[in-house]
N, C-alpha and C positions, 0 to 999 in steps of 0.2 A: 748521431743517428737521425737520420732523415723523416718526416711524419710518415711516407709510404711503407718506409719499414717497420716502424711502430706496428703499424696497422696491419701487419702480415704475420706478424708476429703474437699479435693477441689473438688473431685468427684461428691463428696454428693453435693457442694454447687453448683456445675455446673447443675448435671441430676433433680434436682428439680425442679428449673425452669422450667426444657423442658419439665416435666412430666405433669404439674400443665396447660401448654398452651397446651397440645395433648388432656388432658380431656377437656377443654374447650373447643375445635373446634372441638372434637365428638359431644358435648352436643350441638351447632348450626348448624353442616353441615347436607346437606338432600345430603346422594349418586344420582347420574343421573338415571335416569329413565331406563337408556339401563341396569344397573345390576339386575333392580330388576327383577326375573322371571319371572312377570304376563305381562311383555313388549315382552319376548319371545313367549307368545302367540299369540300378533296382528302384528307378522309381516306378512306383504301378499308376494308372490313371485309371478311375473306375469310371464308366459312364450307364447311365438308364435308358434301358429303349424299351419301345413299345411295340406290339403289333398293330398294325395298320390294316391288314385285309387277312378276310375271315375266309377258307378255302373249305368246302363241305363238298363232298360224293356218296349220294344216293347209291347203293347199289342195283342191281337190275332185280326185278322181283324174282321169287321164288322160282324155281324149275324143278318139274320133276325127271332124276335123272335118265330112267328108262322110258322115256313115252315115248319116243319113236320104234322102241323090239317089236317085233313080231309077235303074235301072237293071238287071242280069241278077245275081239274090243272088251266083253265084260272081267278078263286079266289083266289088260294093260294096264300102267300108273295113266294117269291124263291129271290136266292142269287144270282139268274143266271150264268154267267162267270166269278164270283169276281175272281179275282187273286191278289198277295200283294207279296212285295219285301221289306227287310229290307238291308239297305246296312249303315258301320259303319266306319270312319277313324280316326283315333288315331295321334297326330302331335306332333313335338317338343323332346323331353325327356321322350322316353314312353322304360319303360322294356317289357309289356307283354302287348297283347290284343288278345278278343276272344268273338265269335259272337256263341250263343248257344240255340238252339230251345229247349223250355221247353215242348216240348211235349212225348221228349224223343229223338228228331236226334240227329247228328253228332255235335261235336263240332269242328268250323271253325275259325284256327286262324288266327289273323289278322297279317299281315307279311310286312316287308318294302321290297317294291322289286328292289330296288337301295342304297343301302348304301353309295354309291360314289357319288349320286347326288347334297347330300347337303341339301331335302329339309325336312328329316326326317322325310317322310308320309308314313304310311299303313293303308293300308283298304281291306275292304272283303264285299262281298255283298253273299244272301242265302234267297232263296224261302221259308220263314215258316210254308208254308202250311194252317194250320190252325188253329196253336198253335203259344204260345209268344213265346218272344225273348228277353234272356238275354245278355246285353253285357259289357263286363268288360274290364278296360286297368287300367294297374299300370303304374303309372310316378316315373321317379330316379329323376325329380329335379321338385320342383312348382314353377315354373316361367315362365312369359309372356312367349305368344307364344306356350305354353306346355298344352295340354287336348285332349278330344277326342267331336266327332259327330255322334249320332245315329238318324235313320231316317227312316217311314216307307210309302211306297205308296202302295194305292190299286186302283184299279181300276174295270170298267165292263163295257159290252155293251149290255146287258142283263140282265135281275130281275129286281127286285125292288132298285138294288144299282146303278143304272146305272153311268156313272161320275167317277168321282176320288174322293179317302179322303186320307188323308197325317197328318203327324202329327211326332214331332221332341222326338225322344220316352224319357219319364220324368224318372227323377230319384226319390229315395227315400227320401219324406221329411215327418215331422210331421203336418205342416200343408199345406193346399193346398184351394186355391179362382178360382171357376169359374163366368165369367162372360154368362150367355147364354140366347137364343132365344125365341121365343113365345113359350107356353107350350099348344098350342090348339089343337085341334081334327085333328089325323092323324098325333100328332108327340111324335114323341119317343125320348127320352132320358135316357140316362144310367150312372151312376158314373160306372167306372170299377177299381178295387183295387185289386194289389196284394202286399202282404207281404212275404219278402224273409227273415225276422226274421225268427227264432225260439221259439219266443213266439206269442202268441194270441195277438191280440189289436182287442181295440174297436172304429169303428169311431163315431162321433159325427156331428149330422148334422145339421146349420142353415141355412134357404132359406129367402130373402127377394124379395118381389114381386113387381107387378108394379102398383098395383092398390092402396096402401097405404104404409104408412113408418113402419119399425119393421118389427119381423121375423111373418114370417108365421105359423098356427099350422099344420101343415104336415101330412097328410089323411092313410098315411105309417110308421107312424113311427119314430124315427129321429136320430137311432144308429142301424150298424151293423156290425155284429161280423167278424173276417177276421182271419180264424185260421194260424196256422206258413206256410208260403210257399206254404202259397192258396191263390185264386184269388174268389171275391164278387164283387155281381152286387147290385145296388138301383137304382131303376125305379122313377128318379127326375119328369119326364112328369106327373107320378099317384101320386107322392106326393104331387106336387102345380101345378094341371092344372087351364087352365085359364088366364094364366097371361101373358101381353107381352115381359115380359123377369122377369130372373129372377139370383137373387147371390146367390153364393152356398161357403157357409164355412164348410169345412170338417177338425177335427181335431181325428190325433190317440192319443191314451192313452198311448199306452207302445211303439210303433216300427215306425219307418220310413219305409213308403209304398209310392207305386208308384201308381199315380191316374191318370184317366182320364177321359174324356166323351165321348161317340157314341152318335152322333143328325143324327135322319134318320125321314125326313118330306115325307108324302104321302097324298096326294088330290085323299080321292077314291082309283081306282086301278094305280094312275099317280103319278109316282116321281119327289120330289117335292125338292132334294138334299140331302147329307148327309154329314157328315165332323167329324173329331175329335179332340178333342179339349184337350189342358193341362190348367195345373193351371197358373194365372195370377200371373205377378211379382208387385212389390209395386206399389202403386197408386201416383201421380205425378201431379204436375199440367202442365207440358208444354207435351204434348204426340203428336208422329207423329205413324200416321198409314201408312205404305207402300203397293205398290204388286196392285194399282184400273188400269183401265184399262176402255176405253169410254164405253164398251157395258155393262157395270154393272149396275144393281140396290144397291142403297146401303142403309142399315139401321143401325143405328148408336146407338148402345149398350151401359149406361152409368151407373154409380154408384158412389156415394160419401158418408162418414159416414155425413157430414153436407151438407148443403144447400149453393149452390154457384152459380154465373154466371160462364157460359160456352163459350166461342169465338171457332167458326170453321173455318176453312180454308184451301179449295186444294193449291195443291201443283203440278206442275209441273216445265219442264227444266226453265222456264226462272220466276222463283218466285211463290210470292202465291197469292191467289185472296182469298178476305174473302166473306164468303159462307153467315153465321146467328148465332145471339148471342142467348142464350136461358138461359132459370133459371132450376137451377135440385133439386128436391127435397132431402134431406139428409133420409140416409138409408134406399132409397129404387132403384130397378131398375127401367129405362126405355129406352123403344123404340122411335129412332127416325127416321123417314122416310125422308132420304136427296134424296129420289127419282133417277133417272138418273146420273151416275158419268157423269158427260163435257168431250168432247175429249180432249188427250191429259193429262187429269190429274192423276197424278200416284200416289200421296198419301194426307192425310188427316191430319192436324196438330189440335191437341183442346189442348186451351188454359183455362185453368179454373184458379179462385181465391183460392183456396181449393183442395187439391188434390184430383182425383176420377179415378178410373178405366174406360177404355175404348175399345170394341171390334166391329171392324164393322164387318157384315155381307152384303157381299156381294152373288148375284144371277145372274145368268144368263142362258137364254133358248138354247135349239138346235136350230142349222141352220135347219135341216129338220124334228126332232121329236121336233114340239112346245108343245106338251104336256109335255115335257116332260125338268126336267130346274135343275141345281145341284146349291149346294151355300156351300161358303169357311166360316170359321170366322178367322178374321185377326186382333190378338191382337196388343196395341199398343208394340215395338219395344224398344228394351235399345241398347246403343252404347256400343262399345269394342275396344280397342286398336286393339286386337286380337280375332278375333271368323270364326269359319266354320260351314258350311251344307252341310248335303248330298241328293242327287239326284238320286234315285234309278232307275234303268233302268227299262223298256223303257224310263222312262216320261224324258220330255227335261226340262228347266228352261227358264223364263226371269229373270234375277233379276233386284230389285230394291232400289236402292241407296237415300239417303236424309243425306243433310247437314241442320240441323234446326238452328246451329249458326248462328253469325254473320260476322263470317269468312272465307276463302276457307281453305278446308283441302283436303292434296294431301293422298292417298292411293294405297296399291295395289292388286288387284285380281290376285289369280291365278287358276289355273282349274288342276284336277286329274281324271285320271280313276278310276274303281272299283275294283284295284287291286294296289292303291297308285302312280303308274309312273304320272311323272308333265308333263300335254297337252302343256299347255300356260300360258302366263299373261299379264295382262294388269295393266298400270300405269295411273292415271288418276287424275284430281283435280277438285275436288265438290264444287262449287261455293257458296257463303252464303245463306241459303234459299231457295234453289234449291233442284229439285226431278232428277233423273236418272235412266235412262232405259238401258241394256244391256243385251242382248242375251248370253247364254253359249254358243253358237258355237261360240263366239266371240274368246273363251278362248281355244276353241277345238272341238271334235269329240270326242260324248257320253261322257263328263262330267259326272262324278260321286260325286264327293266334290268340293267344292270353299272354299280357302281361305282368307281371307280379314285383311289386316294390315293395319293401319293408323296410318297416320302420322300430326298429328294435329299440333305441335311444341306447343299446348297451355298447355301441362300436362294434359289433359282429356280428354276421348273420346267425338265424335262429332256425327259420321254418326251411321244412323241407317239402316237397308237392311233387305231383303227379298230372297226367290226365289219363282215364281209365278207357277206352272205346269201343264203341257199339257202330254199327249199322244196320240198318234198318232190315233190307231185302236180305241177310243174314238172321237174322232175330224171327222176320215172317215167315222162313223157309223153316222152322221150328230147329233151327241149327243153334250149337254154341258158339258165342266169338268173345275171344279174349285177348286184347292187344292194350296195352301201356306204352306211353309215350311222355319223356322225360325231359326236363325243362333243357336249356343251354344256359350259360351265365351271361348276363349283359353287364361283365367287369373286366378293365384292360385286363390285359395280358402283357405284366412289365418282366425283364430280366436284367441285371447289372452286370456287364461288359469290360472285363479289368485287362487292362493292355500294358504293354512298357518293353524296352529295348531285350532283347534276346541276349545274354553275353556270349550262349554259345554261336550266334550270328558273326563272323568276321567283315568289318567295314571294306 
């Protein structure tokens, strides 16, 4: 036998073997799951985004609906002297902001006017007339400390609007909850919608009343149409009169819109207050309402989808004093008459088993026109590491502070004009359980925005604030004016983004 054949032949007795064990662990092994194709279709990939630009719309000030009828001038409604200021500041890591009356004025931007200060604030304030007001600021980075505050005051001393009404101007969302007031004879209420889409949407409306649980069937209707970049009204008062208060679920179909309500009460030919109102944030069980004041009446606004006990309790500087426990019906509103705020007490804490929405309304008359009385509604309040308001001129502020932990948390205020330059600040620490009061002249001359930092050292925010507002040429006319205005949070706005292949999709 020749060496080549040798060597063909050990070949053979060698590669047989290995051939005869390669088919046999094909014929038992299962490949891993990651090669087979149909695994490439469930992977999910999650990713984090952030908001970058902050979109606010002022609505147009108050109207009263009959002032043009006919009839004897000292019958008519009239608007009298209403005048209304929008003033906006933009903080933190902002590229662009701009304050723009939709009725066709000027566009006013919003501008830092110290670059070298340090504290990275601009703002602008501008007369609307008597058309809305859009306001826009882009952020370069979403991080604490970084957002903007839009904010609108009106006022009169004169018509039927006498008083002040204020309100923190809302941005676009798809849904939006108000919580509101008696629906009886001589008061008006308005949903007011605009959509800054480009397409149509349609809202959707549920009311629930106070006289039983479940929605209401609505004498109006209970959808309407809001074409692209138009503004729609719904007369809430004519859809469920009667009622001592009442919740309002409003949902759009296709577009994120900005919502709100006008409530203007009249006794006869005597005003009886007015105020405007935004959409309520998540329902809670531990709620503190801020911003009361001893010469208040206050009525206490409630709703829960179930049926729970309720704990009330003021709140002022040196703790809280428990008020009355009550039982609330699930899915429906109601009023409750907490009568007279107590001197010294500055805000309202409700404790429930169940989480439920909470809004007081507070009233109060003139020193010298008794006939005549305005009223705030003052939702309960969320804490921020980071959040501002603004304070449109004339009107001054008091604000008001609440620590509802069990902790002292130290913070800091500081005050701006209407044109971004830092007045003042104040450093201060909010004792456990405790309410606070402080004046913006504290902070400066003509305050326009307040910012508020906290410093909790707990990981979570604690304190919850307000600012409460006056006007002057309101106050000399011996009229009442009652208007609240609620901070915005200067905290990104992140969501997680989970993507991955469709199988019902065919390549």
């Amino acid at each position: 036998m020749s060496v080549r054949s040798k060597g063909s032949s050990v070949a053979a007795l060698v590669t047989a073997p290995l051939v005869a064990v390669l088919i046999a662990a094909l014929l038992i092994w299962a490949p891993p799951a990651s090669l087979a194709d149909g695994a490439r279709g469930s992977t999910v990939v999650s990713s984090r985004v952030s908001q970058r630009e902050v979109a606010a719309y002022c609505p147009a000030r108050m109207a009263v609906a009959d002032e043009d009828k006919v009839g004897d001038d000292q019958f008519k409604a009239s608007e009298g002297d209403l005048s209304s200021r929008v003033t906006a500041a933009a903080f933190g890591s902002i590229g662009s902001s701009s304050l723009t009356p939709m009725g066709g004025g000027q566009r006013t931007p919003v501008i830092d006017p110290d670059l070298l200060d340090g504290q990275k604030v601009m703002a602008a304030s501008l007369d609307p007339g008597s058309s809305a007001t859009a306001f826009d600021s882009r952020m370069l980075k979403s991080q604490p400390g970084t957002g903007a505050a839009a904010g609108m005051v009106s006022w009169a001393t004169k018509g039927d609007l006498r008083g002040i009404q204020a309100l923190a101007c809302p941005r676009a969302v798809m849904d939006g909850d108000f919580l509101l007031p008696a629906t009886s004879r001589g008061t008006t209420q308005r949903l007011m919608v605009y959509n800054p889409s480009s397409k149509a949407t349609v809202i959707s409306l549920e009311v629930q009343g106070s006289h039983s649980s479940g929605h209401l069937s609505l004498e109006t209707g209970k959808t309407m149409t809001v074409a692209p970049g138009g503004h729609a009204s719904y007369d809430l008062s004519a859809a469920a009169p009667g009622q001592q208060a009442i919740y309002v679920q409003a949902r759009s179909s296709q577009a994120p819109v900005a919502m709100s309500v006008s409530i203007n009460v009249m006794d006869g030919l005597e005003p009886r207050g007015s105020d405007q109102a935004t959409a309520l944030v998540a329902p809670g069980r531990d709620l503190v309402i801020p911003g009361l004041r001893g010469a208040d009446h206050a009525t206490l606004l409630l709703q829960g989808s179930q049926a729970t006990a309720v704990d009330l309790s003021w709140m002022d500087e040196g703790g809280q004093q428990s008020l009355r426990r009550l039982d609330l019906q699930g899915s429906q509103a109601t009023a409750v008459d907490l009568g007279g705020v107590p001197d010294d007490k500055l805000a309202l804490q409700v404790h429930a088993d169940r989480p439920v929405h909470a809004v007081l309304q507070v009233t109060s008359q003139g020193s010298q026109d008794q006939s005549q009385s305005d009223l705030a509604l003052i939702p309960a309040g969320t804490a921020a590491s980071s959040s501002a308001l603004t304070i449109s001129r004339p009107a001054q502020a008091v604000l008001t502070l609440v620590n509802p932990s069990t902790d002292p948390v130290k913070a800091e205020l500081v005050g701006f004009d209407e044109k971004g330059n830092k007045l003042g600040e104040r450093s201060l620490t909010m004792e456990a359980g405790c309410a606070h009061g402080l004046s913006t002249h504290d902070l400066g001359d003509q305050v326009a925005a307040v910012r508020l930092n906290e410093n909790s050292g707990h990981g979570s925010s604690r304190l919850i604030w307000n600012a409460r507002l006056g006007v002057d040429a309101v106050n000399q006319a011996g009229l009442a004016g009652l208007a609240v205005m609620a901070p915005d949070g200067l905290m990104p706005a992140t969501t997680v983004i989970r993507s991955g292949p469709d199988s019902t999709v065919l390549p």
